[in-house]
C-alpha positions as CSV (number, residue, x, y, z in Angstrom):
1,X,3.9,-15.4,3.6
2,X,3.7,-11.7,3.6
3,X,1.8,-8.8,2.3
4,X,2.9,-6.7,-0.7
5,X,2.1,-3.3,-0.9
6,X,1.9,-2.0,-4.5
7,X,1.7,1.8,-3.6
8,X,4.4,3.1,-6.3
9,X,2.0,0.8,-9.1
10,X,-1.3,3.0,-7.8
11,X,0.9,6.1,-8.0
12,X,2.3,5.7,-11.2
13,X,-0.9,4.9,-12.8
14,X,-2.2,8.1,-11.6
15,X,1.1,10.0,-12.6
16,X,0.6,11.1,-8.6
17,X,3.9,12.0,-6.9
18,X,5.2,11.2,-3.1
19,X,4.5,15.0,-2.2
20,X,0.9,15.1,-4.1
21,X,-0.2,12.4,-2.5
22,X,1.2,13.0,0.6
23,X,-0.3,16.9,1.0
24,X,-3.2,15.0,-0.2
25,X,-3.6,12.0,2.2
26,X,-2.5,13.9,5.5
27,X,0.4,11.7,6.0
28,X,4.5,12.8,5.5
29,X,6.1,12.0,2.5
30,X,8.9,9.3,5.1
31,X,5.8,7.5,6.3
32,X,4.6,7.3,2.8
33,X,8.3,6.2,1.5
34,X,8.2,3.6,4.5
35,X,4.8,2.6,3.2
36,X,5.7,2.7,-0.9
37,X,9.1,0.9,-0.2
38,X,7.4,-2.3,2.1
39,X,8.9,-1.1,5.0
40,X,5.7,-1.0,7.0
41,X,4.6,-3.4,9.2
42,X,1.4,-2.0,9.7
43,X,-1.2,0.4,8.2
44,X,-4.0,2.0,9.9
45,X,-7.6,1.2,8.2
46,X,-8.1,5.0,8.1
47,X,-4.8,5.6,6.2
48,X,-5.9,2.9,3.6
49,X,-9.6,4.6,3.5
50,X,-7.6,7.9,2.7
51,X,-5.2,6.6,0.2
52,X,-8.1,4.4,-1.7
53,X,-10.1,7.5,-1.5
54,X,-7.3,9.9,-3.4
55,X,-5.7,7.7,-5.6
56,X,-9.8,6.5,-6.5
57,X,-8.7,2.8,-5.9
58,X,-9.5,-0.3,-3.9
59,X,-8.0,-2.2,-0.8
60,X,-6.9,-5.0,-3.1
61,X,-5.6,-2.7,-5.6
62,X,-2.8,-1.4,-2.9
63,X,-2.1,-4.9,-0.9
64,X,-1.6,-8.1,-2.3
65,X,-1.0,-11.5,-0.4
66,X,2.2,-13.5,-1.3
67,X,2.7,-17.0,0.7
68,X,6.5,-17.7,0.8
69,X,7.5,-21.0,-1.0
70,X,8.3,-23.1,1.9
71,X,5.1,-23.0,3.1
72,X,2.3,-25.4,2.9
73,X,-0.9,-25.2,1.6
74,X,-3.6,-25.7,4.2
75,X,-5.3,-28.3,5.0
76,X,-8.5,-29.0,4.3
């Protein structure tokens, strides 16, 4: 399983830029890059608060669960 981030799909529906939205989010442009490009393993609550807040978005719109194929569904 794993978490996809879908950063670059938020930014280019806003036609926002890596520097824009970094000026505007308070956090450099690498640690956005690391971010945009799934590189992350984790993101701070108030990071996503601040980039759902500028890019006028929700959680769910930036992160999206993928389980891996080999996995099982659980049991219920």
């Amino acid at each position: 399983m794993s978490i996809q981030i879908n950063l670059d799909v938020m930014m280019a529906k806003r036609k926002m830029r890596l520097k824009t939205l970094s000026e505007a989010v308070g956090i450099t442009e690498a640690n956005l890059s690391v971010l945009k490009n799934g590189k992350a393993k984790a993101i701070r609550f108030s990071t996503l608060e601040r980039l759902c807040r500028v890019l006028d978005c929700q959680p769910g719109d930036l992160l999206a669960f993928e389980p891996s194929e080999d996995e099982e569904s659980p049991q219920q």
